[in-house]
N, CA, C and O atoms as CSV, one atom per row, in Angstrom:
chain,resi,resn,atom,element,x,y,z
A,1,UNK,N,N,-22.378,-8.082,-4.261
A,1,UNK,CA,C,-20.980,-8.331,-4.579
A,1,UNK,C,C,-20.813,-9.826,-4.838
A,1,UNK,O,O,-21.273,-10.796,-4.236
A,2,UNK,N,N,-19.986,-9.726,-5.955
A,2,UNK,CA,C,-19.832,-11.618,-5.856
A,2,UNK,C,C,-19.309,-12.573,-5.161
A,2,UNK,O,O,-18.197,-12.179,-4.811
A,3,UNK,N,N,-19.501,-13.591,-4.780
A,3,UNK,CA,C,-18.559,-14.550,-3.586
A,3,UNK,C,C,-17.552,-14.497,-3.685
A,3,UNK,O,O,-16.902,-14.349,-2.650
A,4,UNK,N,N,-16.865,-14.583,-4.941
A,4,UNK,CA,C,-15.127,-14.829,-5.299
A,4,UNK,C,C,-14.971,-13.308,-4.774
A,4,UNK,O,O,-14.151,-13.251,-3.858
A,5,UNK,N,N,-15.459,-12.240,-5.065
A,5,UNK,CA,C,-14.698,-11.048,-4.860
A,5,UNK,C,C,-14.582,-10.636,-3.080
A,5,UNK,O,O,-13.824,-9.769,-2.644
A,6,UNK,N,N,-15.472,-11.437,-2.273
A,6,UNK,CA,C,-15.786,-11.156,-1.149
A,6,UNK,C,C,-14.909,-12.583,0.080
A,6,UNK,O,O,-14.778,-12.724,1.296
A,7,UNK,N,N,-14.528,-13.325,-1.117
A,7,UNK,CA,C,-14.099,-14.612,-0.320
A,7,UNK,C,C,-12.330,-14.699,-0.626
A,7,UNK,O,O,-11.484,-15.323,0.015
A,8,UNK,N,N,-12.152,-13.782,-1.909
A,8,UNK,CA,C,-10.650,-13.178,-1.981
A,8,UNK,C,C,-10.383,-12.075,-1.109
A,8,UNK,O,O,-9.286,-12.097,-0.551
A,9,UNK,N,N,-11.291,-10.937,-0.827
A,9,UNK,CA,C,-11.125,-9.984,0.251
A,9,UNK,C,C,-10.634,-10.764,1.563
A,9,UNK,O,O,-9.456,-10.955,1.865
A,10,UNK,N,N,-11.646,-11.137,2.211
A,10,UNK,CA,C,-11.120,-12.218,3.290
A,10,UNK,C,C,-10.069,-12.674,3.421
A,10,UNK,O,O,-9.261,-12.352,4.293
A,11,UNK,N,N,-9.899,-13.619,2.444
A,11,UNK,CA,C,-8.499,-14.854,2.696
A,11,UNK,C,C,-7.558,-13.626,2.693
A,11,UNK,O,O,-6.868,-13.523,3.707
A,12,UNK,N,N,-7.383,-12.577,1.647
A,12,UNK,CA,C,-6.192,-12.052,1.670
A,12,UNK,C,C,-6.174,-11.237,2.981
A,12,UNK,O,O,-5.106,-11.117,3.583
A,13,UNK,N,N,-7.390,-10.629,3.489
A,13,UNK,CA,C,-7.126,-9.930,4.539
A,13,UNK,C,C,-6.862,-10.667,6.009
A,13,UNK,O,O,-6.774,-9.993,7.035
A,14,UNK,N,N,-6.799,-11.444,6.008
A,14,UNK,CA,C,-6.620,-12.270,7.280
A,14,UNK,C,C,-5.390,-12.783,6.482
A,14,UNK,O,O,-6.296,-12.128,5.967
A,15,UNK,N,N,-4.704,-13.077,6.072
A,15,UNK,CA,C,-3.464,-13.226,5.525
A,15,UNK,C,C,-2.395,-11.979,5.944
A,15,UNK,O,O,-1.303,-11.912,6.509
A,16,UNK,N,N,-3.233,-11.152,5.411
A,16,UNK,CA,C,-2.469,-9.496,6.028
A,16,UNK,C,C,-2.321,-8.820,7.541
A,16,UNK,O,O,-1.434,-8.027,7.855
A,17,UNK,N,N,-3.460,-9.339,8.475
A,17,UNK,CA,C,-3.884,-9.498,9.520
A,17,UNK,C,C,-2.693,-10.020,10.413
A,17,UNK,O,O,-2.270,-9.345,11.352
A,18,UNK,N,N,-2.118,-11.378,10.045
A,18,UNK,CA,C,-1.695,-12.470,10.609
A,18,UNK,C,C,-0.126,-12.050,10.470
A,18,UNK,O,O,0.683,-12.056,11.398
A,19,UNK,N,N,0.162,-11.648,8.988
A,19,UNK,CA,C,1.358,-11.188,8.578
A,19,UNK,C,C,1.842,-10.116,9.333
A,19,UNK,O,O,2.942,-10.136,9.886
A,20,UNK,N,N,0.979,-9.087,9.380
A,20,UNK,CA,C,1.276,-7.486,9.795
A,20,UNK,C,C,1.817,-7.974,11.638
A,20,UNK,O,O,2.962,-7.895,12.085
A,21,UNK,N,N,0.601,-8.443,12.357
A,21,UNK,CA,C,0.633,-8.361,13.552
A,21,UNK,C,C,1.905,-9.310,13.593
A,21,UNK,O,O,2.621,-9.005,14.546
A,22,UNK,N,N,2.466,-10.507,12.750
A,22,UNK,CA,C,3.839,-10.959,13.334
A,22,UNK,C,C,4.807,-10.013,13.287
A,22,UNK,O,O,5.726,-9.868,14.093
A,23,UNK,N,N,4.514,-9.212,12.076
A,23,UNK,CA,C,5.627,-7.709,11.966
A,23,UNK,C,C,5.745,-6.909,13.155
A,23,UNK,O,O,6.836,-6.732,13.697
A,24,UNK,N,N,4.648,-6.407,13.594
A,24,UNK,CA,C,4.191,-5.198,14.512
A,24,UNK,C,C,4.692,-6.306,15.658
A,24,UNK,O,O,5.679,-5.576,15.740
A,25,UNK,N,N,4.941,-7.323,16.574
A,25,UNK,CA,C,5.080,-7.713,17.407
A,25,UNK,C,C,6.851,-8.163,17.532
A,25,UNK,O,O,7.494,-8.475,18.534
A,26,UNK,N,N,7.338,-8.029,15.915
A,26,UNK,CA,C,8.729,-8.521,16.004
A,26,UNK,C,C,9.162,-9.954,16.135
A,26,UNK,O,O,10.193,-10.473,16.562
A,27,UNK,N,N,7.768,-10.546,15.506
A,27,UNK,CA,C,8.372,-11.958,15.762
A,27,UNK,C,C,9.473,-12.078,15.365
A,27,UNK,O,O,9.794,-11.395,14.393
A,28,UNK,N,N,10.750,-13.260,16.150
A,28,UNK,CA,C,12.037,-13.340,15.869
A,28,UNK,C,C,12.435,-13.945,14.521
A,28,UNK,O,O,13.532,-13.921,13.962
A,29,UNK,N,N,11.185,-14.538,14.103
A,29,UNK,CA,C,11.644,-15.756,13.102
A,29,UNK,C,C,11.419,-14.505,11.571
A,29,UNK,O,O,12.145,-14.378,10.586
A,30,UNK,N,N,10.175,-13.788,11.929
A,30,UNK,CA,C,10.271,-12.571,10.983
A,30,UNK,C,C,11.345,-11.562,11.064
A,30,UNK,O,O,11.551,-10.846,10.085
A,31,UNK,N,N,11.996,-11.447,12.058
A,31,UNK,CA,C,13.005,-9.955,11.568
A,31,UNK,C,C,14.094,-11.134,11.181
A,31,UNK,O,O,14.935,-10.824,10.338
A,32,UNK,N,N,14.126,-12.062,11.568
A,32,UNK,CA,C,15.346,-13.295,10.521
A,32,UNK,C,C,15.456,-12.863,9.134
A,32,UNK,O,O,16.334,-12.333,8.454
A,33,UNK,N,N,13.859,-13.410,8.882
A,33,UNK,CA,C,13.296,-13.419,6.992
A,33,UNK,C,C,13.355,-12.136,6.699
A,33,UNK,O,O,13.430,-11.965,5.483
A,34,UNK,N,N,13.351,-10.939,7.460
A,34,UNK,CA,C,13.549,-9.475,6.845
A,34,UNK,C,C,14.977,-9.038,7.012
A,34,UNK,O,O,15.359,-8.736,5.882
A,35,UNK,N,N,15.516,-8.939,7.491
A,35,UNK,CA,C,17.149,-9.217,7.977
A,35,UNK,C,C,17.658,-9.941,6.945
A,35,UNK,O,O,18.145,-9.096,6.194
A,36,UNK,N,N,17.860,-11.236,6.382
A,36,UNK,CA,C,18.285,-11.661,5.393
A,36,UNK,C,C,17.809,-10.885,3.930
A,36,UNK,O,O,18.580,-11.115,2.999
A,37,UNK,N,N,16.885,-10.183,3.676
A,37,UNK,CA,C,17.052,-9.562,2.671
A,37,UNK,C,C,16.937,-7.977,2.871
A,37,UNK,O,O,16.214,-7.258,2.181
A,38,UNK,N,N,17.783,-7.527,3.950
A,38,UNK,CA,C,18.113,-6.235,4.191
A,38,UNK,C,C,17.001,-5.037,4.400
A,38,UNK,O,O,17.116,-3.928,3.877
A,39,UNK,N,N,15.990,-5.404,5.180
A,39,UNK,CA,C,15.451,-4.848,5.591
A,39,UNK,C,C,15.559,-4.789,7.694
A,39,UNK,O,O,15.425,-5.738,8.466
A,40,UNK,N,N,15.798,-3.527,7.977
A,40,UNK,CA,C,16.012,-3.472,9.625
A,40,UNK,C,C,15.009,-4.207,10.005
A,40,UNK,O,O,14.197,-4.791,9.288
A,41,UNK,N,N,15.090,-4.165,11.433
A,41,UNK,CA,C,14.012,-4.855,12.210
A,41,UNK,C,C,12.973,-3.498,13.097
A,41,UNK,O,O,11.970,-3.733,13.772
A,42,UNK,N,N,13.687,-1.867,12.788
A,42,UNK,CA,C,12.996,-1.471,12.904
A,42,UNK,C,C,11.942,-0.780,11.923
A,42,UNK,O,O,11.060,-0.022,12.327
A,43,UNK,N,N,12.132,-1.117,10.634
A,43,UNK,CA,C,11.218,-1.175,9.742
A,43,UNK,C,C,9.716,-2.240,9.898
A,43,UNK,O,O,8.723,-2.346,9.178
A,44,UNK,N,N,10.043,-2.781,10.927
A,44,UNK,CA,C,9.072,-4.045,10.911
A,44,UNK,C,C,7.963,-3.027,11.178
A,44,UNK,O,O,7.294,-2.657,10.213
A,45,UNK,N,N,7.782,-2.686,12.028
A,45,UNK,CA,C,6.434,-2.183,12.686
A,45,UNK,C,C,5.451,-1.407,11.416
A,45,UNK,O,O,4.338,-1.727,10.996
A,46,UNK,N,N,6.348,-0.291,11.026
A,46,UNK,CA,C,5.381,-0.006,9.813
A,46,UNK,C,C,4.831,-0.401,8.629
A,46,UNK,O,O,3.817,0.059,8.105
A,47,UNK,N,N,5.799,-1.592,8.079
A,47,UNK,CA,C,5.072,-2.346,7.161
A,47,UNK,C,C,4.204,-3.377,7.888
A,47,UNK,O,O,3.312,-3.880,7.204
A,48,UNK,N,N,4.300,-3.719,8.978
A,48,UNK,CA,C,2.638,-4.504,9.479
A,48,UNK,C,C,1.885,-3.681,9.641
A,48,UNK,O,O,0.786,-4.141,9.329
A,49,UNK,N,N,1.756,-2.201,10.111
A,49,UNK,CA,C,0.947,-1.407,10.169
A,49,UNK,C,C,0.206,-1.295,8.620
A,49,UNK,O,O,-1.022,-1.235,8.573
A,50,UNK,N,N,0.976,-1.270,7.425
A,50,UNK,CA,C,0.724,-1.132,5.827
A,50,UNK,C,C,-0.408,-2.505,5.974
A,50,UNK,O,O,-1.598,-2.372,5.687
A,51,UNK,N,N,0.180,-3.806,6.463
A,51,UNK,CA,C,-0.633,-4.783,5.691
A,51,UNK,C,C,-1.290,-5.036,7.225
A,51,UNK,O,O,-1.012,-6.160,7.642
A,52,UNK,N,N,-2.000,-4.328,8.036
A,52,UNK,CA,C,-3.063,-4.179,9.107
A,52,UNK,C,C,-3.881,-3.122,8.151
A,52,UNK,O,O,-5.017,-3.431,7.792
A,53,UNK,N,N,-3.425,-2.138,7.828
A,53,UNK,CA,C,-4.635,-1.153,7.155
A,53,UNK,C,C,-5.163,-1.701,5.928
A,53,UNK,O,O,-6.274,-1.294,5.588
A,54,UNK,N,N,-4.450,-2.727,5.043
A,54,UNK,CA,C,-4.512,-3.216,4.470
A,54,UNK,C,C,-6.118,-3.872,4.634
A,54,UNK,O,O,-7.163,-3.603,4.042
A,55,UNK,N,N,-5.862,-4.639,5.485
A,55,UNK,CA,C,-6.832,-5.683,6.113
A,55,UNK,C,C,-8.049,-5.107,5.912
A,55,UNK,O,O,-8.996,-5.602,5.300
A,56,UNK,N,N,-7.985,-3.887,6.526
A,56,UNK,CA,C,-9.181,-3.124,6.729
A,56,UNK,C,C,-10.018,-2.545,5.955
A,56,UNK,O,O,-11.217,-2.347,6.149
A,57,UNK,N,N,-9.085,-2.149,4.667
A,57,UNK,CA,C,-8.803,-1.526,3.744
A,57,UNK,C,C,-9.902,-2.773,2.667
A,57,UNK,O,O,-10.736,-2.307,1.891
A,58,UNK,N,N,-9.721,-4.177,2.799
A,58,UNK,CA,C,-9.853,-4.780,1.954
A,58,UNK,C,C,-11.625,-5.067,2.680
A,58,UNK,O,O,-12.621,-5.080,1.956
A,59,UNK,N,N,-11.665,-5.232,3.901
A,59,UNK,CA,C,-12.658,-5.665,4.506
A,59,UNK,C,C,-13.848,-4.610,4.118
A,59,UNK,O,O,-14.971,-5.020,3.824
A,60,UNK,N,N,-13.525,-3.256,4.140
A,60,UNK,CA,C,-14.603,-2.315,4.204
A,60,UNK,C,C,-14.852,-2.286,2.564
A,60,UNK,O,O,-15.917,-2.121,1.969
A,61,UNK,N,N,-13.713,-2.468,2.103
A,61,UNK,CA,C,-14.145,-2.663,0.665
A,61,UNK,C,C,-15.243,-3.395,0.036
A,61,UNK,O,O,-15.754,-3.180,-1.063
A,62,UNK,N,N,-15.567,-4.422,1.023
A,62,UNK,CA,C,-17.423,-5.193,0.592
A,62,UNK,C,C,-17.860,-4.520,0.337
A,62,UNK,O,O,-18.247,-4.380,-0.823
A,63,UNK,N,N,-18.118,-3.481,1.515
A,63,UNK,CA,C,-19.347,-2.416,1.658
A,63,UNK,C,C,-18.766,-1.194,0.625
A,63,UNK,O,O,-19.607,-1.300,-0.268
A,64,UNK,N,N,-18.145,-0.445,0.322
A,64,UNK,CA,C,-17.160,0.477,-0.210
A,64,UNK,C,C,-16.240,0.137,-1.058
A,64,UNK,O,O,-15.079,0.282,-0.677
A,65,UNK,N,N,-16.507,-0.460,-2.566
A,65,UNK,CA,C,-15.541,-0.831,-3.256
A,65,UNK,C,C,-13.808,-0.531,-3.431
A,65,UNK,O,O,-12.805,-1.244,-3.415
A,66,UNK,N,N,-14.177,1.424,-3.663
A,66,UNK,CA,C,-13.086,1.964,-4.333
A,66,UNK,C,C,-11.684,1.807,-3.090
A,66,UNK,O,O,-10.505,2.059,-3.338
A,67,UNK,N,N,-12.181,1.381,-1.911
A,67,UNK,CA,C,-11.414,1.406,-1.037
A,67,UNK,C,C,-10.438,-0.125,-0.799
A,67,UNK,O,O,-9.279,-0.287,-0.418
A,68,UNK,N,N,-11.659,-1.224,-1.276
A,68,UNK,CA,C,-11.187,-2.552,-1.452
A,68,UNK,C,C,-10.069,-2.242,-2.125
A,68,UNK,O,O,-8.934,-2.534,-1.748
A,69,UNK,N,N,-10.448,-1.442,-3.478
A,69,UNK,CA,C,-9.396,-1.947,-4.752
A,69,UNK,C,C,-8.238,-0.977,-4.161
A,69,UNK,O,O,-7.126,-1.473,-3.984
A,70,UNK,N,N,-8.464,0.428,-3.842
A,70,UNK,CA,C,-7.201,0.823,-3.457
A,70,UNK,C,C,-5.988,-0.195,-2.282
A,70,UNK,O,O,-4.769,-0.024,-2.276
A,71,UNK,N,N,-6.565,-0.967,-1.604
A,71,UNK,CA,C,-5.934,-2.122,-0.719
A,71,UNK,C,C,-5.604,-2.868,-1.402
A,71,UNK,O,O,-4.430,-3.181,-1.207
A,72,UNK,N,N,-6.193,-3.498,-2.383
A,72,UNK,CA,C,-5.244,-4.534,-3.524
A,72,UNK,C,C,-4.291,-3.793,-4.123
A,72,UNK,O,O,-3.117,-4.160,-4.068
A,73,UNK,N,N,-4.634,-2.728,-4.731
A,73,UNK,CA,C,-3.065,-1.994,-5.461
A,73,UNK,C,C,-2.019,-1.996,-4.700
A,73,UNK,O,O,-0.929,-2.427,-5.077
A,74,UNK,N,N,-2.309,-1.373,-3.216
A,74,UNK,CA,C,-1.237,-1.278,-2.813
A,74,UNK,C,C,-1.023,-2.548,-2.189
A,74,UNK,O,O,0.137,-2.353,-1.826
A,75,UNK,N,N,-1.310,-3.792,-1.768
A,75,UNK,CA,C,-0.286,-4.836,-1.926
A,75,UNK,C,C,0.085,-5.051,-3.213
A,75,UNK,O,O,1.232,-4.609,-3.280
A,76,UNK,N,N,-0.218,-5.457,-4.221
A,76,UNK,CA,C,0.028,-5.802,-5.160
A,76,UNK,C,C,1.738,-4.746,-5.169
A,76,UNK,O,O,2.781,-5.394,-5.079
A,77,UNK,N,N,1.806,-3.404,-5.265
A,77,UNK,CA,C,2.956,-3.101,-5.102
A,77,UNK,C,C,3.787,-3.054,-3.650
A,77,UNK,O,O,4.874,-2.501,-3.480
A,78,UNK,N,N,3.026,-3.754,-2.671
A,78,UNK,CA,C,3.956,-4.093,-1.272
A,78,UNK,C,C,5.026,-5.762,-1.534
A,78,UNK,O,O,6.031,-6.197,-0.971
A,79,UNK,N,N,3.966,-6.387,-2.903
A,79,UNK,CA,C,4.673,-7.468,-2.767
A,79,UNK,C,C,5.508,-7.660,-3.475
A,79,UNK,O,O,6.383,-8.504,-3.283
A,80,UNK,N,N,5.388,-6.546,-4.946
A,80,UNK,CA,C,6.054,-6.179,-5.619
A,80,UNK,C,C,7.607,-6.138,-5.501
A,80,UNK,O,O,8.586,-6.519,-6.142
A,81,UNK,N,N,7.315,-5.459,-4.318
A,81,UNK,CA,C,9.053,-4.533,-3.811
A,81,UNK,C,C,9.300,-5.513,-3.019
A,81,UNK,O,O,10.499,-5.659,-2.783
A,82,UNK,N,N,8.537,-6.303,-2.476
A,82,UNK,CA,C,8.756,-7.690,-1.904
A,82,UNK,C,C,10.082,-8.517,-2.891
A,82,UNK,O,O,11.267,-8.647,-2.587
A,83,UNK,N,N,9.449,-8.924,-3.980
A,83,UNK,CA,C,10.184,-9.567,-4.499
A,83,UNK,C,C,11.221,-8.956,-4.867
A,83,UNK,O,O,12.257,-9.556,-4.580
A,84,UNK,N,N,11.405,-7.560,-5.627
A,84,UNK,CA,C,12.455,-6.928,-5.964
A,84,UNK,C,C,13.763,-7.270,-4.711
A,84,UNK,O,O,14.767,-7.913,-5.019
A,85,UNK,N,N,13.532,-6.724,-3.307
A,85,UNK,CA,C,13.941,-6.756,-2.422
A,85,UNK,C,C,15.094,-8.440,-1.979
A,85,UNK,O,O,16.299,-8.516,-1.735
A,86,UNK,N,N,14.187,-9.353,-2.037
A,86,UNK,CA,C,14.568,-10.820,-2.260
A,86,UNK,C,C,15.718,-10.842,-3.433
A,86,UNK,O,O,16.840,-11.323,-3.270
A,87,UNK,N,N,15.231,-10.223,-4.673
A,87,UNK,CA,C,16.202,-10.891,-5.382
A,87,UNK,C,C,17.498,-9.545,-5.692
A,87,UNK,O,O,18.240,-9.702,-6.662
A,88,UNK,N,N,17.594,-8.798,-5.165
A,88,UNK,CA,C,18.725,-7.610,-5.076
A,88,UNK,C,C,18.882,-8.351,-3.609
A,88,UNK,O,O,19.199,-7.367,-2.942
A,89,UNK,N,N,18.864,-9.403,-2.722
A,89,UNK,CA,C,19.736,-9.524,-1.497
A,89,UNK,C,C,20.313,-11.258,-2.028
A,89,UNK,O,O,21.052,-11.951,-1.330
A,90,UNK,N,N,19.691,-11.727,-3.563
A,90,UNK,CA,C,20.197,-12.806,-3.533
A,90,UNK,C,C,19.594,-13.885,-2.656
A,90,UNK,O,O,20.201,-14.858,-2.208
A,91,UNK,N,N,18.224,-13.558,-2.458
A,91,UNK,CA,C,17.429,-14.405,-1.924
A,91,UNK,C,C,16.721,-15.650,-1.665
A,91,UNK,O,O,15.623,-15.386,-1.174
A,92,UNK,N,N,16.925,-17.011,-1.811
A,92,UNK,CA,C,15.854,-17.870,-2.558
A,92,UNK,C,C,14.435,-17.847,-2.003
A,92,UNK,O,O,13.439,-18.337,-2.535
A,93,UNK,N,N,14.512,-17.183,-0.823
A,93,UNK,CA,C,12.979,-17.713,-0.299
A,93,UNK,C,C,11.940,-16.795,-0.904
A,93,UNK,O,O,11.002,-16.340,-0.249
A,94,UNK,N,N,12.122,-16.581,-2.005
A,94,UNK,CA,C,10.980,-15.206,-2.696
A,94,UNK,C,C,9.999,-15.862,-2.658
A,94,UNK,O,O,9.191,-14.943,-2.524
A,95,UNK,N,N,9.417,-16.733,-2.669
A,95,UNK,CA,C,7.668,-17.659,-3.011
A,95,UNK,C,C,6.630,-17.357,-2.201
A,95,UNK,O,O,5.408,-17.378,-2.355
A,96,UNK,N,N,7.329,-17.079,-1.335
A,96,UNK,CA,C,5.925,-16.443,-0.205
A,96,UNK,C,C,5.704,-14.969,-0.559
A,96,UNK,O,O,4.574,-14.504,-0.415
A,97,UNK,N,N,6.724,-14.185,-1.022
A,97,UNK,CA,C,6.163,-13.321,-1.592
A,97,UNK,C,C,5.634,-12.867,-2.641
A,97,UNK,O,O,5.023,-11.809,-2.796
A,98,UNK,N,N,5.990,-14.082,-3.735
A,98,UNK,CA,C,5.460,-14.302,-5.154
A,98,UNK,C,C,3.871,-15.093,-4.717
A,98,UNK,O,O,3.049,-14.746,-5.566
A,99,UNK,N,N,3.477,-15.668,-4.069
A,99,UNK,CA,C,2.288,-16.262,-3.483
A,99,UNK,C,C,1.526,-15.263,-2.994
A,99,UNK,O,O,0.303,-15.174,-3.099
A,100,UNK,N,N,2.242,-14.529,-2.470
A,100,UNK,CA,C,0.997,-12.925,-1.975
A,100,UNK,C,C,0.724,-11.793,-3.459
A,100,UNK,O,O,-0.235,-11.128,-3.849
A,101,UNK,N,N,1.860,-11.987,-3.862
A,101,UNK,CA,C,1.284,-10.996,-5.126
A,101,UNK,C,C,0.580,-11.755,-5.842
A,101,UNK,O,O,-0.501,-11.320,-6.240
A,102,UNK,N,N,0.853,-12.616,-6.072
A,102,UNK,CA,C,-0.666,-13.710,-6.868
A,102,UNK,C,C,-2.094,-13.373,-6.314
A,102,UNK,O,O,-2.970,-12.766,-6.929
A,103,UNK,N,N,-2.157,-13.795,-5.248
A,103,UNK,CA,C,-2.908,-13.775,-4.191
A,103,UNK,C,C,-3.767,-12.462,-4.356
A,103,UNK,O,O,-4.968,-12.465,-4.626
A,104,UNK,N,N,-2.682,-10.895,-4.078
A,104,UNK,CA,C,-3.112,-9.628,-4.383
A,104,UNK,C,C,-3.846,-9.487,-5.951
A,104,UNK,O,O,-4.994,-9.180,-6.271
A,105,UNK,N,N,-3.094,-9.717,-6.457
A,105,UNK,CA,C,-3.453,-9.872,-8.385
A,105,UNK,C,C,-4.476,-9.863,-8.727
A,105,UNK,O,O,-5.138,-9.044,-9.365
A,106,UNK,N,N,-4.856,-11.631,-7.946
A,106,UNK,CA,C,-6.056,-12.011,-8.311
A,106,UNK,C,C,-7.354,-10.795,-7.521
A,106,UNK,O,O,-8.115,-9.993,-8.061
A,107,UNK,N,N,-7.180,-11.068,-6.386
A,107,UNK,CA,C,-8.076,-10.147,-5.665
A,107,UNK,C,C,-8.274,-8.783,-6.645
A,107,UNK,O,O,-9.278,-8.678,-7.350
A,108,UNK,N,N,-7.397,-7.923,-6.624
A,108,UNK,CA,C,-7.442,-6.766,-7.469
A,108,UNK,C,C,-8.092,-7.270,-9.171
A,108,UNK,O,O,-8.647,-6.375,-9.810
A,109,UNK,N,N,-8.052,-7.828,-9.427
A,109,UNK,CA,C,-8.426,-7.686,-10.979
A,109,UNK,C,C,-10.223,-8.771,-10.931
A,109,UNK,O,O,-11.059,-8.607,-11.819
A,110,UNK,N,N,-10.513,-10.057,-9.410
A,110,UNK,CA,C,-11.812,-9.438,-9.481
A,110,UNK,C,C,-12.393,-8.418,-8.597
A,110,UNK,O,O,-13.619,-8.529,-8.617
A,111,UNK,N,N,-11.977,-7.422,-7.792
A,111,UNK,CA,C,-12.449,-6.205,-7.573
A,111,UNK,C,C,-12.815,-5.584,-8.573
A,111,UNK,O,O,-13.999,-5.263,-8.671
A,112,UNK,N,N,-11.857,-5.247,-9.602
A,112,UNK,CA,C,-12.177,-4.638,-10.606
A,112,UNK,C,C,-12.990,-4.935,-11.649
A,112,UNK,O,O,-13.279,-4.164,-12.564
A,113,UNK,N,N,-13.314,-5.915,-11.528
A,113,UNK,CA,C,-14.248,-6.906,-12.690
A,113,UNK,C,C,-15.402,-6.704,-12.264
A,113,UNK,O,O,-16.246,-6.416,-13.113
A,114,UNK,N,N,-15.789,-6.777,-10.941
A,114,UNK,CA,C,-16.751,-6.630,-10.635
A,114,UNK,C,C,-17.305,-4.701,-10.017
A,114,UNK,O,O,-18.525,-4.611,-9.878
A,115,UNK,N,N,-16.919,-4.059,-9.865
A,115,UNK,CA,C,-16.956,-2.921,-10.070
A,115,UNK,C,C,-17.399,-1.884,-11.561
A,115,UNK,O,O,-17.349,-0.656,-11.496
């Protein structure tokens, strides 16, 4: 597998890792940033659970491609609705979620390149 495709798995999955478990734990400063663009705070838990399987999803993908790339698609559309979400609440802080779909993008398209 190539470095870039194995060193984008990583970063993004420990990105997802870090993200999910502030979800799944309720950090306060996260149900703020989800709360301001109308998402409950008991929604939190299952979308960190999404970007925890994620993680996993992307990690086993070294070994098991089709599973990597299925973990990039679906961020790629977690961050998607990310942004949608931000800008139907009138949001400015969309960049962190425009920074993860980049982030996803890239990952997904070299998964696929290299596959």
């Amino acid at each position: 597998m190539p470095i870039a495709a194995v060193v984008l798995s990583v970063v993004l999955g420990l990105a997802m890792l870090a993200s999910g478990t502030m979800k799944i734990i309720r950090s306060p400063r996260i149900v703020d940033l989800m709360e301001a663009v109308g998402v409950p705070a008991s929604r939190l838990p299952l979308l960190g659970a999404l970007q925890v399987a994620s993680t996993v999803g992307l990690v086993t993908g070294i070994w098991f491609p089709p599973l990597g790339i299925a973990a990039a698609v679906g961020l790629v559309l977690y961050f998607g609705g990310a942004i949608i979400a931000h800008v139907r609440a009138h949001d400015p802080n969309w960049q962190g979620a425009a920074s993860f779909l980049a982030l996803s993008a890239a990952t997904l398209i070299v998964l696929l390149l290299r596959s």
